[in-house]
N, C-alpha and C positions, 0 to 999 in steps of 0.2 A: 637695484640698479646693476645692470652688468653688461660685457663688453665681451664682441664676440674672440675666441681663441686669438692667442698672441704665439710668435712662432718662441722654441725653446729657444734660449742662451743663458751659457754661462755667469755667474755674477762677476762684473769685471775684476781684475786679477791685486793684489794686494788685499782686499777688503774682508773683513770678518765674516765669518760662516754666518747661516741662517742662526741666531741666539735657541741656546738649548732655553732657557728661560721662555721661552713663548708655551714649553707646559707649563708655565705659573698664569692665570689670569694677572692681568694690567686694567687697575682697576680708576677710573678717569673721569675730575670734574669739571663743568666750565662756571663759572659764572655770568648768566648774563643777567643785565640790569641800564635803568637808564639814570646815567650819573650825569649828575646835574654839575653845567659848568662854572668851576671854580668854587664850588662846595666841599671842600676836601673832606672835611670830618665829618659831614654828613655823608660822601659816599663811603668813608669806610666804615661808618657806622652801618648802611646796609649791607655792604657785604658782611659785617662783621657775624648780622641779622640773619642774613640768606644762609648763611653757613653754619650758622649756632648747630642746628639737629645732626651733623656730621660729627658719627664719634670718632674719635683716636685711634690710628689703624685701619677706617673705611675705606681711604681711596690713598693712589699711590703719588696721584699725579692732579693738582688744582692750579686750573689756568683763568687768572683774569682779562678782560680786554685790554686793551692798547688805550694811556693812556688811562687807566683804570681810575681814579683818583682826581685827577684836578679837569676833565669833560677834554674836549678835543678842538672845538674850533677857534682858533687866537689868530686873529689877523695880523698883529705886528707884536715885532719884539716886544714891546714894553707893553703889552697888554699879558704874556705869559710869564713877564720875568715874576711877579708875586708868588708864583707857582712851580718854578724849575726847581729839581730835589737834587739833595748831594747823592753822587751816586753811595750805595750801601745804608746810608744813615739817611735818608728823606724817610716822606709818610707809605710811599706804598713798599718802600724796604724794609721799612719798621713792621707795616702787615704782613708784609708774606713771608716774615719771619714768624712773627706771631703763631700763623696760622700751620706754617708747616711744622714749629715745633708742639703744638695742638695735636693737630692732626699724625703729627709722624712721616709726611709727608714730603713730598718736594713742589714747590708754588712758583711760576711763573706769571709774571705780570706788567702792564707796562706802565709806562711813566717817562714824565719830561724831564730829563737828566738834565741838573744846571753845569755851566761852563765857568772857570774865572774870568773877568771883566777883562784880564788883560789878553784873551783868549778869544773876543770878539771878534769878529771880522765877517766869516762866512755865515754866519749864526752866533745866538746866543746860549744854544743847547744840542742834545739829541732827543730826537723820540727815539727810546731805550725800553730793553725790557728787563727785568731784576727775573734770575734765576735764584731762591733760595730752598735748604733742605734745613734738617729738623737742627741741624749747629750753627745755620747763620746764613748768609751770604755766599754762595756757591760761584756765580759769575754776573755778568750783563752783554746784552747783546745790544746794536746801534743800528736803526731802519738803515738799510743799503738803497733804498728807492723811495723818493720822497714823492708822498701825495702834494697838489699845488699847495694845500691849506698848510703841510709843514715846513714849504719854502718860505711859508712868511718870519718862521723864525728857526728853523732844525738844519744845522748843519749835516750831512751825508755819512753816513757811516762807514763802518771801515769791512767791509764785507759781510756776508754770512758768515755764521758759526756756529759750532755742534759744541755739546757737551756730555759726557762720559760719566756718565749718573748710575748709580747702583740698581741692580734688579730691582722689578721687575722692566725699570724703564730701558736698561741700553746708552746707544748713542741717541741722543736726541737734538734734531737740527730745529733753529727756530728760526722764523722771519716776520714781520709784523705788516700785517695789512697789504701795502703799495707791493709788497716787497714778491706777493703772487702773482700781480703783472705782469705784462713786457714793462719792461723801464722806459717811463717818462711814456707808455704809450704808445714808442715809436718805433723803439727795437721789436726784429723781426717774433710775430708771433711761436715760432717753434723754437725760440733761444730756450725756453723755459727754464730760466736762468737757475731759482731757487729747487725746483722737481730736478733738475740736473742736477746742484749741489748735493741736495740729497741723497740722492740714488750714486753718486760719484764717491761720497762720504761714507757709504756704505749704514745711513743712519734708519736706526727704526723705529724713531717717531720725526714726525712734523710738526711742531707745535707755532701756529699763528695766532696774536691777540689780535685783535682787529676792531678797526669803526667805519664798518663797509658800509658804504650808503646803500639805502634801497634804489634797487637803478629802475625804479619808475617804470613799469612795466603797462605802457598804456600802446596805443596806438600812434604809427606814425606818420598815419594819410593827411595829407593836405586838403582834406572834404571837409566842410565845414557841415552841422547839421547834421550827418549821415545818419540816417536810423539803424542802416544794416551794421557800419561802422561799431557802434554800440550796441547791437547783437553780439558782434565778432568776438569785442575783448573782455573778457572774463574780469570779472569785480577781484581784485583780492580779498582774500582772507585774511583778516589779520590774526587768526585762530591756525592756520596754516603756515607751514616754513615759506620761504620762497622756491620753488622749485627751481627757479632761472638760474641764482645761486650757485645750489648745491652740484649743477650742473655746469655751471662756469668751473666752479675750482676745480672740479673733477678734470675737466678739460685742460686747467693749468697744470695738474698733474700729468698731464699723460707719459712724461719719461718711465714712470711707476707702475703703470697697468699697460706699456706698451713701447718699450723700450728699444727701437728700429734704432739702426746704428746711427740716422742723421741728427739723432736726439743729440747724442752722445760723443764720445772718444770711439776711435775704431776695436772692435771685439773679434777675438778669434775664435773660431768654431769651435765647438767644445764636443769633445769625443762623445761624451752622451748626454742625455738632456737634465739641464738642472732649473731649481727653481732660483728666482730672486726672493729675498727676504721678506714677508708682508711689512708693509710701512703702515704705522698708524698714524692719520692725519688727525689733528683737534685744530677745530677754526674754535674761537672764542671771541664771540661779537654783543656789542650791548643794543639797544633799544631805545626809541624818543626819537625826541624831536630836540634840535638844538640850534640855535641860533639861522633857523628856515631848514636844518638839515635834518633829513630823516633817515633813522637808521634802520637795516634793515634787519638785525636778529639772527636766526635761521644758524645759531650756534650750532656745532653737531662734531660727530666723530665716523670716521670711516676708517674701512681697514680697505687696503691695494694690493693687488700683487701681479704680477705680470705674467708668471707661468703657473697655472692660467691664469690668463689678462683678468682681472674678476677686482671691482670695487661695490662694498659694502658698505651701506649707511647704516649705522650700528644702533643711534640714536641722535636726534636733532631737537630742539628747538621752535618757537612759531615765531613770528615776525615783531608779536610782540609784549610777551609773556615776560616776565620777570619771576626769574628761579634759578636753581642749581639743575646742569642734566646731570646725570651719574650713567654713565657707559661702562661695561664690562668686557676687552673684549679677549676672549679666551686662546 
């Protein structure tokens, strides 16, 4: 996948150089899987499962989905309160503690952060995601942009946010699902709110959990019958990623692979041409069917960079495969 030349500029001015660490490989897993709602110890038993063959020191960076742990769709508060985790000490902070000090690792993953009762109001929780490394609990981050399904109980987070994680990772910005959108849908499509934070944060990874639905890629003629209609549109694969996807996010990246000043904050010409930092993106999405919702997979890692504008699909995922990817990218 690649994008034609991007004109030179400067990386904006405060932000850390291109990382001398990009000569270390960054070595990066996702788990995808379909976790079953409200089975908690049964999904961490698979991941537990999926991950067992990864030895100590394999990879640098293991990302579960969004919501990893207790499934995703909760129509009202009290259908998720059984299931909201203390932040640090719930079950998927218990695991990705686990597995990073396992592994050697640093684990990112998400989860429904519970609230106290007397803290009700807007919500009963966050959809959150636990950052931990191989000593514990590192940070959490809280979805800035709620899909409709988290309004029925997740109160809104309190922005984006990076974390300053040891080689070979960097800065690494994260945001969960909704949070690659325009907000609520409706804010202008070139806000590109979170590709901006990024690229503004000077961060070099992007790490998203996510429970993206499959957006149903059929046909949208109002012909009833049509036989050519059904020529037209291509069967999915369920052996295959989504391509629509892998192409959408690309496109919500674009501050990253093509960073025109309307993106952005105003830049001043820079006496001679430099590059922008390659940004590694890891979507992390699981699979199934859940309460009518289907999810669409198509996990993967890319690398971006704008001078040249050039994005790379490193390794992905199919739409409905249940595994570990392992991406290297050098």
């Amino acid at each position: 996948m690649s994008l034609p030349p991007a004109p030179s500029q400067a990386p904006p001015s405060g932000l850390p150089p291109a990382p001398a660490y990009r000569r270390v490989p960054l070595r990066i897993a996702c788990v995808q899987y379909d976790a079953k709602l409200g089975r908690v110890d049964d999904n961490a038993a698979k991941v537990e499962a999926l991950t067992a063959s990864l030895a100590p020191g394999s990879v640098d960076l293991l990302v579960l989905p969004e919501m990893a742990l207790s499934g995703y769709v909760f129509t009202t508060p009290q259908s998720i309160l059984p299931y909201l985790e203390a932040r640090e000490t719930g079950p998927t902070s218990r695991l990705a503690c686990i597995l990073a000090e396992r592994l050697k690792c640093h684990v990112i993953a998400g989860y429904p952060e519970a609230l106290e009762p007397e803290a009700w109001g807007l919500g009963v929780g966050y959809n959150s995601a636990v950052v931990a490394g191989p000593s514990g609990v590192i940070g959490n981050y809280r979805k800035t942009f709620r899909f409709e399904t988290d309004k029925n109980w997740a109160r809104e987070g309190d922005g984006f946010r990076f974390f300053d994680l040891p080689e070979p990772l960097g800065r690494v910005a994260v945001g969960i699902c909704m949070d690659l959108n325009p907000q609520d849908f409706v804010a202008p499509w070139n806000a590109f709110e979170l590709a901006n934070f990024t690229l503004d944060k000077g961060a070099d990874v992007l790490v998203v959990p996510m429970n993206w639905l499959d957006p149903g890629e059929q046909d949208d003629s109002d012909s009833d019958d049509d036989a050519d209609d059904a020529d037209r549109v291509p069967k999915r694969d369920p052996e295959a990623p989504s391509e629509s996807n892998l192409n959408y996010w690309a496109a919500r990246l674009t501050p990253l692979h093509d960073p025109a000043p309307s993106y952005s904050g105003p830049t001043q010409a820079p006496e001679e041409p430099a590059a922008h930092k390659e940004v590694v993106f890891v979507a992390a999405n699981r699979v199934g069917t859940e309460e009518g919702t289907t999810y669409v997979g198509t996990s993967c890692v890319m690398t971006i960079s704008s001078n040249p504008s050039r994005i790379e699909l490193v390794e992905c995922c199919n739409r409905t495969e249940e595994r570990v990817l392992l991406a290297t990218v050098a």
